[in-house]
C-alpha positions as CSV (number, residue, x, y, z in Angstrom):
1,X,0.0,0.0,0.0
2,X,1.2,3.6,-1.1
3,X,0.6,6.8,0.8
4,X,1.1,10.2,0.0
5,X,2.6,12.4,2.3
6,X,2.9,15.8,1.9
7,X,4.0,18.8,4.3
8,X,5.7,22.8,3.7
9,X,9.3,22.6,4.3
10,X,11.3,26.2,3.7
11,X,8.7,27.9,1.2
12,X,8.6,24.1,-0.9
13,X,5.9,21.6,-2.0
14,X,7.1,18.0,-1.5
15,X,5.6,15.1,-3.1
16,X,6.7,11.8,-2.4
17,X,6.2,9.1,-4.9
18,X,6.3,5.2,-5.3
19,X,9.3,4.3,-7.4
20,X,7.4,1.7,-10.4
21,X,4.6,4.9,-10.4
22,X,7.3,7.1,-10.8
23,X,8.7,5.6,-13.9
24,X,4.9,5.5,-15.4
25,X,4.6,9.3,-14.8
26,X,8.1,10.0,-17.1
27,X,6.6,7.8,-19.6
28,X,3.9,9.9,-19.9
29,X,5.6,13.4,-19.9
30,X,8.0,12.1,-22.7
31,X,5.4,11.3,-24.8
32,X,3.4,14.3,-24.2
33,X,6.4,16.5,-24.6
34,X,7.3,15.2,-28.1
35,X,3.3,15.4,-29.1
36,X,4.0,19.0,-28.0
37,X,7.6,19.3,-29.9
38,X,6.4,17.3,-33.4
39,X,3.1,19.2,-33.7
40,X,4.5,22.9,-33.2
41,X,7.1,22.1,-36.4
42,X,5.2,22.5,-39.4
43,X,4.4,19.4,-41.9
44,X,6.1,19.8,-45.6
45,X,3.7,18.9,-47.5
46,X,6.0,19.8,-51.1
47,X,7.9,16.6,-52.5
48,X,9.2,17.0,-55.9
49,X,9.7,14.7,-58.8
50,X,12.5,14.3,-60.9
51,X,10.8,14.2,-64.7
52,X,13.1,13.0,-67.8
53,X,13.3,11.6,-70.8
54,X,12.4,8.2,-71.1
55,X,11.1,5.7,-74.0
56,X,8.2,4.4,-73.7
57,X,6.7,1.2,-75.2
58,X,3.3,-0.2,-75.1
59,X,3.1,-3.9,-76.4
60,X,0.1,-6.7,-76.8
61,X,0.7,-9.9,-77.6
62,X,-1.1,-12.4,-79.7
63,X,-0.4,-15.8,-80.8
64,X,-1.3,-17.7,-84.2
65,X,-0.7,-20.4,-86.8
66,X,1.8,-19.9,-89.8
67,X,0.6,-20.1,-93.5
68,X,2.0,-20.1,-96.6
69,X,1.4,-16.3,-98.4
70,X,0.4,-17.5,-101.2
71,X,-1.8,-20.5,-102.2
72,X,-2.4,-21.9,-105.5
73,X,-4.7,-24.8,-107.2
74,X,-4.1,-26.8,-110.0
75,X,-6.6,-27.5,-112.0
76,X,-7.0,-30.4,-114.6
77,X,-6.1,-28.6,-118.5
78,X,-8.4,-30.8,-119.6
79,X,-10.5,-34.2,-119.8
80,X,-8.6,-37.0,-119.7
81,X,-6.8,-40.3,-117.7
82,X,-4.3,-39.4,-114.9
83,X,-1.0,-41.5,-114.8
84,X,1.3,-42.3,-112.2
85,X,2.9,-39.8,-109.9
86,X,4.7,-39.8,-106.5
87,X,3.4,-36.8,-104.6
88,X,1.5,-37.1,-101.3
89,X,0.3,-34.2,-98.8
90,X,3.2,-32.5,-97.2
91,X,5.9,-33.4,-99.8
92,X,8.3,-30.2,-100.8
93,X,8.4,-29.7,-104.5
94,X,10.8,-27.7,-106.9
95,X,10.1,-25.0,-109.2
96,X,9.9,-27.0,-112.4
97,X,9.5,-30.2,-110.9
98,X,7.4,-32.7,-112.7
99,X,3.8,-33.3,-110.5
100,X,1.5,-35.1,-113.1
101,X,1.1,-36.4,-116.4
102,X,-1.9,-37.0,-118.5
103,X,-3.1,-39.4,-121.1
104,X,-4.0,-37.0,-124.3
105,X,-6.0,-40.2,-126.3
106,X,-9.7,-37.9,-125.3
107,X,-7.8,-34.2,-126.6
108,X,-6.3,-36.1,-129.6
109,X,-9.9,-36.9,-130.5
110,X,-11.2,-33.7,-130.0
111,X,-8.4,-31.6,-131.7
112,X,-8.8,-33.7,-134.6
113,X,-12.1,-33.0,-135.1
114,X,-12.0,-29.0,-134.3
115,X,-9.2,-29.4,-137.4
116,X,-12.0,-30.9,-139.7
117,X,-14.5,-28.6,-138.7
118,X,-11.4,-25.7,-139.5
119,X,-11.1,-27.0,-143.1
120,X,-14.7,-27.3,-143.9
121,X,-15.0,-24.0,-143.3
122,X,-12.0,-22.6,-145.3
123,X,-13.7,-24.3,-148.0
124,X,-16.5,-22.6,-147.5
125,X,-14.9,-19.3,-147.2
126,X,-12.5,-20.1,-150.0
127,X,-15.7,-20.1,-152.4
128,X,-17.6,-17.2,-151.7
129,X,-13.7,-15.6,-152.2
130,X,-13.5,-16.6,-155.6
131,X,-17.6,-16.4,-155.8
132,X,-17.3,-14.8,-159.4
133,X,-16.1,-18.0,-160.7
134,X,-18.9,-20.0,-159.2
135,X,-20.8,-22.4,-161.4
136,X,-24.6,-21.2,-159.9
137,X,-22.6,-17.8,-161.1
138,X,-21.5,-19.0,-164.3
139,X,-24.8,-20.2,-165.4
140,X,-26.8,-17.3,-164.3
141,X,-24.3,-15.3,-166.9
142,X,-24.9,-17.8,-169.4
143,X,-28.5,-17.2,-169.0
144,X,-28.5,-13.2,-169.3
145,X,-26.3,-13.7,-172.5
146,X,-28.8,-15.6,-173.9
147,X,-31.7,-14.0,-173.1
148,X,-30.1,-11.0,-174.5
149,X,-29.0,-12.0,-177.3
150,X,-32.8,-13.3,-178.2
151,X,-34.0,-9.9,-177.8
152,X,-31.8,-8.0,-180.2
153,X,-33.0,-10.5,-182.7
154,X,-36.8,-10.1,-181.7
155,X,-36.1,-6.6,-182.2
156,X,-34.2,-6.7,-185.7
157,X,-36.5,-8.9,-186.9
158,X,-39.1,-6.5,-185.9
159,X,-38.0,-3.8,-187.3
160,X,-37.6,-5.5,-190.7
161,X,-41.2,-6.8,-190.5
162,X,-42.7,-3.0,-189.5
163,X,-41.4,-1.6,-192.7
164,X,-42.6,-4.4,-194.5
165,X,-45.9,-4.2,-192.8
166,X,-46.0,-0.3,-193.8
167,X,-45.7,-1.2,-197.2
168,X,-48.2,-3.5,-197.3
169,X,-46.3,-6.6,-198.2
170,X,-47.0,-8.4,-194.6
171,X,-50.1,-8.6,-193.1
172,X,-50.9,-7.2,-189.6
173,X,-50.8,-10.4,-187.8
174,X,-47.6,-11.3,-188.1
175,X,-46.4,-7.9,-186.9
176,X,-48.6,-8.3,-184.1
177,X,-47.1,-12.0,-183.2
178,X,-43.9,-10.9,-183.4
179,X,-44.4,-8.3,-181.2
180,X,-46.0,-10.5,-178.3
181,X,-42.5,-12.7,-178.7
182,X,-40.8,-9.4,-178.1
183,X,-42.4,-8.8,-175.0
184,X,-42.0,-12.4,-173.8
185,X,-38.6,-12.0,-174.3
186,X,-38.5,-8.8,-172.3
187,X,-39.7,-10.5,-169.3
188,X,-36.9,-13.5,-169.9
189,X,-34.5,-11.2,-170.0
190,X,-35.1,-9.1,-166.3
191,X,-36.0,-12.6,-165.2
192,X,-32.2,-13.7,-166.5
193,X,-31.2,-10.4,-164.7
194,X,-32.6,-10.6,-161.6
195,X,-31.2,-14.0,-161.0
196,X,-27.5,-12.7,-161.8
197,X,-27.5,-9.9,-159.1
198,X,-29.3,-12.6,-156.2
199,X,-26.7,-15.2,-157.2
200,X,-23.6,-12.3,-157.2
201,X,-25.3,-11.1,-154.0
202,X,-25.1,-14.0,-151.9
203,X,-21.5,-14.1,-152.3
204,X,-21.3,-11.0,-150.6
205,X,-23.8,-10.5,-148.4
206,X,-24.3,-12.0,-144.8
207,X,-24.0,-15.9,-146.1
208,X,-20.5,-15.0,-147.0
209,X,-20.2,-12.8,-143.3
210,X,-21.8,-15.5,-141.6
211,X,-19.0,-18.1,-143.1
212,X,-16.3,-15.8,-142.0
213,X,-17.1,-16.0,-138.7
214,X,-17.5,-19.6,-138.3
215,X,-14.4,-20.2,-139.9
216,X,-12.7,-17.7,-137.3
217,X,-14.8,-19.9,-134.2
218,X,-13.4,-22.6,-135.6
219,X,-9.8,-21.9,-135.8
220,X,-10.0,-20.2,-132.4
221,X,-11.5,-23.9,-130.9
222,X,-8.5,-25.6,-133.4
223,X,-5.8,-23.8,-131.5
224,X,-6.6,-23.8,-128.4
225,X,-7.4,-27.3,-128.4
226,X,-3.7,-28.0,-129.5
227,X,-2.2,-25.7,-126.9
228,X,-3.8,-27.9,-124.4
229,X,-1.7,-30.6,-125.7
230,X,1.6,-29.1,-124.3
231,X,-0.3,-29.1,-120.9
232,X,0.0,-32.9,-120.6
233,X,2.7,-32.4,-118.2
234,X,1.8,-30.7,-115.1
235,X,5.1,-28.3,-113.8
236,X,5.6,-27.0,-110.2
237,X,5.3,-22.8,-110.4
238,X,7.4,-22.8,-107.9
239,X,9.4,-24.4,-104.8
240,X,6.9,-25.3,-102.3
241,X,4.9,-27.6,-100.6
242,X,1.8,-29.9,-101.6
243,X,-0.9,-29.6,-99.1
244,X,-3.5,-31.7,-101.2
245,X,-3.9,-33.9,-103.6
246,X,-7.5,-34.5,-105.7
247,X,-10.8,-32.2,-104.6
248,X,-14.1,-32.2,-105.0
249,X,-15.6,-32.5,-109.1
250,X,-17.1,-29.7,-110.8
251,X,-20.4,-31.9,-111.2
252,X,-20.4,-32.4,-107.0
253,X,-20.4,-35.5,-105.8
254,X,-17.3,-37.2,-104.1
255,X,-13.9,-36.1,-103.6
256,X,-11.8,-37.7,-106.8
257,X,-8.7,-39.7,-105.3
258,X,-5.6,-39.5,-107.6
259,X,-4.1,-42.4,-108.9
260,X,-2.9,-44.2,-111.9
261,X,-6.3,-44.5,-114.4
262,X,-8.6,-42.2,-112.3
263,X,-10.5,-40.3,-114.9
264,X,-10.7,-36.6,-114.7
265,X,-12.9,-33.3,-116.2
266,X,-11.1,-30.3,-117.6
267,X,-10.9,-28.0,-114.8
268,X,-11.3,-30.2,-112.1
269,X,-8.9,-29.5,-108.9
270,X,-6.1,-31.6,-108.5
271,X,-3.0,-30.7,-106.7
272,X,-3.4,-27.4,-103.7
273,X,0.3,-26.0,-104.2
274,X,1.7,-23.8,-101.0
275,X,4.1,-21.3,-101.9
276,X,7.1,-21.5,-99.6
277,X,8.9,-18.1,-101.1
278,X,6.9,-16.1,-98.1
279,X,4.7,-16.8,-94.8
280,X,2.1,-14.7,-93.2
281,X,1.2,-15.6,-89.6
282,X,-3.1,-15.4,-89.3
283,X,-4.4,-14.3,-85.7
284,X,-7.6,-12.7,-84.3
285,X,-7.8,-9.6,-82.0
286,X,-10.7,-8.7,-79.7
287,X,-13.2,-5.6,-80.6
288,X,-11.5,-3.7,-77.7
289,X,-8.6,-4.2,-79.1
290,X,-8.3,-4.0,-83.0
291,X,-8.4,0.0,-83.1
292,X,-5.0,-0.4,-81.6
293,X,-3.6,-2.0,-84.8
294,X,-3.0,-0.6,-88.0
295,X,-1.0,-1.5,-91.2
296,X,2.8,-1.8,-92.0
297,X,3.2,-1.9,-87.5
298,X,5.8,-4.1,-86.8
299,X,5.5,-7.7,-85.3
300,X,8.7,-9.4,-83.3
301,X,7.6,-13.5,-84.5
302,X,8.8,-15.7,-82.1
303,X,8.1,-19.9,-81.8
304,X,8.6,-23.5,-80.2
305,X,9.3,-24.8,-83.4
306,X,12.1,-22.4,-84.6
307,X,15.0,-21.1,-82.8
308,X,15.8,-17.2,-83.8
309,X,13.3,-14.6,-84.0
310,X,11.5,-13.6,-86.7
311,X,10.5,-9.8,-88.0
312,X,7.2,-9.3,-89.9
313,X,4.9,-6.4,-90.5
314,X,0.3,-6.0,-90.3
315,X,-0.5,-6.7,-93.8
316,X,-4.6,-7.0,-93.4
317,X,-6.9,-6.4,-91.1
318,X,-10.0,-7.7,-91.5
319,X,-13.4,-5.4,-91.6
320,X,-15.8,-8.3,-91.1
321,X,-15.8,-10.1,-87.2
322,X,-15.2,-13.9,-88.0
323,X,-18.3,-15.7,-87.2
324,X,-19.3,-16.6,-83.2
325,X,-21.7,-19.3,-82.6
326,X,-22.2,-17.8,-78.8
327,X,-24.5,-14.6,-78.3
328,X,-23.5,-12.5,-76.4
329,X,-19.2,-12.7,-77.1
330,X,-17.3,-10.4,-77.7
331,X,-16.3,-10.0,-82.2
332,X,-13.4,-11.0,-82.8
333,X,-11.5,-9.9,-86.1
334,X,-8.5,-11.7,-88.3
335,X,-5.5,-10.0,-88.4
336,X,-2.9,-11.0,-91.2
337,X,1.0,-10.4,-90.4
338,X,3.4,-11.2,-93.3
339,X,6.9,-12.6,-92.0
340,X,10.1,-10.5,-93.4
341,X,12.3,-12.6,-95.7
342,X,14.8,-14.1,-92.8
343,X,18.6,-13.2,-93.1
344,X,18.9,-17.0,-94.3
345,X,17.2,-16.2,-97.4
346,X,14.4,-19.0,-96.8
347,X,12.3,-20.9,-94.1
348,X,13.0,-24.1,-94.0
349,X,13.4,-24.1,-90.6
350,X,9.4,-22.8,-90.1
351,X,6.6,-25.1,-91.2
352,X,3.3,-24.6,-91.8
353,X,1.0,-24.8,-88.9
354,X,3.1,-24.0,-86.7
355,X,1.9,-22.0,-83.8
356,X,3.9,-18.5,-83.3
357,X,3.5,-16.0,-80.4
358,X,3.9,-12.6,-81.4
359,X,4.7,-9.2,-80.1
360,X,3.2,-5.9,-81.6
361,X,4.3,-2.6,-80.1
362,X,1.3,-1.0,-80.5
363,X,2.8,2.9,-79.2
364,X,5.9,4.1,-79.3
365,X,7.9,7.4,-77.7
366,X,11.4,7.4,-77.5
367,X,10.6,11.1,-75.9
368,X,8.0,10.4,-72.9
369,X,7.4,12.4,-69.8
370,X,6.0,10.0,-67.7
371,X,4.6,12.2,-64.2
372,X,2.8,10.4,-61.0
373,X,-1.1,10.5,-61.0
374,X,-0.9,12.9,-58.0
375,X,1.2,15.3,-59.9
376,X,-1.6,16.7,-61.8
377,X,-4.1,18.9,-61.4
378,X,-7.6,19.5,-62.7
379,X,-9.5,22.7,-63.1
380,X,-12.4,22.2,-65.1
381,X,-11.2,21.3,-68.6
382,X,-8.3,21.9,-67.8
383,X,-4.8,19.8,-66.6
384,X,-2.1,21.5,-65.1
385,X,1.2,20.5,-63.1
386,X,3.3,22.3,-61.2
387,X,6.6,22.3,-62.6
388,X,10.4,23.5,-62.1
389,X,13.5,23.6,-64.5
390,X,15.5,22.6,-60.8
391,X,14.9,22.6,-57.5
392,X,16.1,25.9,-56.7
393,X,14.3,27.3,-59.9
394,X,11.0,29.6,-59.3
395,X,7.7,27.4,-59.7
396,X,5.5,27.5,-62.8
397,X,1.8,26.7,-63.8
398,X,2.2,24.5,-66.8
399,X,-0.9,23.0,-69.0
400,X,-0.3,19.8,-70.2
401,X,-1.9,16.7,-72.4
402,X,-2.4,13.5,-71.1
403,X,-1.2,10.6,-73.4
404,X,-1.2,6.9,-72.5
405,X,-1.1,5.7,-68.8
406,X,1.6,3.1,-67.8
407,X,2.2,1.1,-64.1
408,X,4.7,4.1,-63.0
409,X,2.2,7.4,-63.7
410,X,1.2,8.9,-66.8
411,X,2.6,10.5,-70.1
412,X,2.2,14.3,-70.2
413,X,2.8,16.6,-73.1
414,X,3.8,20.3,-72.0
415,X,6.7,19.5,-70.1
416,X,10.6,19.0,-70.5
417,X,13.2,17.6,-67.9
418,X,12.9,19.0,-64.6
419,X,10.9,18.8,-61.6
420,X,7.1,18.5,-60.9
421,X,5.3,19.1,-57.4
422,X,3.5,16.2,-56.3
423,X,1.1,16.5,-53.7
């Protein structure tokens, strides 16, 4: 048990005091006195912020399956018998290299017959050429000739009669008869003329036209009937890879399976060539996302299946969202990226289908401010900061833009190395 004793001893106030209370009692004075110390010195509520140049990158990355840049199909030059060949799905191929040959028995057939179907019609051609020496012409001639010369007999012999008959030595009927065989004759003879100018007009009028043309139809069908013959070899375009063999027929129906004997229609498909010379890499991009993008941006290519890096550039993007069978998801659009030519020269170490992870910087500023959030200021419309060329530089009221925001603060136009007040 404490006590407290207390008395007046030479003008002083004693207090005695338990020694553990004691020691309570200084804790609490210290702390009060620094309370007392700490709040009388006034806070500093300025910090400033070194702001320099910096580069600033903003990257997305996408992933996607390689594919040939260009694809091409070889169709059938014409209607024939396949024989053997040694391809199969997958297999590289040479510019040049032989892929299929045909059987030409069918085109043989048929150029044979365009080339009698050519020289019927020259004949024809060939005689309305030389139609004045036709034998319908000939005759029709022969006819006039004759005709004519009966009238300018009819008419000697009647003018010899009419001075008879105005003498009185022939009597009226025979001038009458011979004038009836006059005018009989007259209508022989426009008759014999009339057939002359139809006969000389058909060979130049739209028989001989029509003739013209089919000759030129048929010539036309002749040679391109024969060109097809120098198709019986089927030649790789170029150095790549086959990625199918046969397709479906023009008629429908079943795919057509090549092998030796399989019977084939002119233009049916029958080798899908890939063109190894180039690669694109195909991708989709989210709605949100796509306005990011835009043409010739460049891609860093990079892959499980091949070692070094490639470069490539956005060669397409696509204005129509593929297709989602789910209401409600988000479109999606296909984004084409065309792979650089690699400092080997080729890609044989790349194959298609391949799956490739890519990186697209999608901003770029080798010149950025970036400032904390706190740093800036709004009044209304209107973004200020703060800002200093040093520290012990007088303080300024600068506007500024806001560009793109980043983990560390935000880029800000307006500004140049220095200092800004962050509060």
């Amino acid at each position: 048990m404490y006590c407290w004793a207390c008395c007046w001893k030479t003008g002083r106030f004693l207090l005695r005091i338990s020694k553990p209370f004691s020691v309570l009692i200084l804790v609490l004075l210290l702390a009060s006195g620094w309370t007392l110390f700490t709040s009388s010195v006034p806070e500093d509520t300025e910090v400033w912020v070194a702001v320099s140049r910096q580069k600033l990158e903003h990257e997305i990355g996408l992933v996607g399956r390689v594919e040939p840049v260009e694809t091409s199909v070889l169709n059938a030059p014409f209607e024939g018998v396949l024989m053997a060949h040694e391809l199969s799905p997958g297999m590289s191929v040479e510019e040049g290299q032989v892929l299929l040959s045909f059987d030409t028995a069918l085109l043989e057939i048929k150029v044979r017959d365009a080339l009698a179907n050519k020289l019927k019609q020259q004949q024809v051609v060939e005689t309305f050429r030389t139609w004045t020496n036709d034998p319908q012409v000939v005759r029709a001639k022969r006819s006039l000739r004759v005709a004519e010369l009966a009238m300018q007999n009819l008419e000697l012999e009647l003018s010899q009669v009419e001075a008879l008959y105005q003498k009185g030595i022939v009597p009226r009927n025979e001038r009458d008869s011979l004038k009836q065989q006059r005018d009989l004759q007259a209508l022989e003879l426009a008759a014999a003329t009339s057939e002359l100018d139809t006969v000389l007009a058909t060979g130049r009028g739209e028989a001989r036209t029509i003739a013209e043309m089919e000759l030129r139809n048929a010539s036309v069908i002749h040679k391109q009937l024969n060109a097809l013959l120098a198709h019986k070899t089927l030649y790789a375009p170029y150095s790549g890879v086959v990625l199918s063999l046969g397709g479906p027929q023009s008629t429908g129906g079943d795919a057509v399976t090549l092998h030796k004997g399989a019977l084939f229609s002119m233009g049916q498909q029958m080798i899908k060539l890939a063109n190894m010379s180039g690669l694109k890499v195909i991708t989709q991009v989210s709605e949100s996302d796509v306005s990011k993008f835009s043409l010739n941006q460049e891609v860093r290519i990079t892959g499980e299946g091949f070692s070094a890096a490639l470069s490539g550039y956005i060669s397409s993007i696509s204005q129509l969202a593929v297709q989602d069978q789910n209401e409600g998801s988000a479109a999606r659009f296909p984004l084409t990226i065309t792979v650089n030519q690699p400092s080997g020269g080729d890609f044989k170490r790349v194959r298609l289908g391949m799956s490739a992870r890519m990186t697209i910087v999608t901003y770029r500023n080798d010149n950025s401010f970036i400032i904390p959030h706190e740093a800036v200021e709004r009044d209304g419309d209107t973004l200020s900061v703060e800002y200093r060329d040093g520290l012990d530089a007088p303080v300024e009221r600068r506007a500024i833009t806001i560009g793109q925001s980043t983990v560390d603060g935000l880029e800000v136009f307006g500004v140049e190395s220095g200092f800004v007040r962050v509060k």
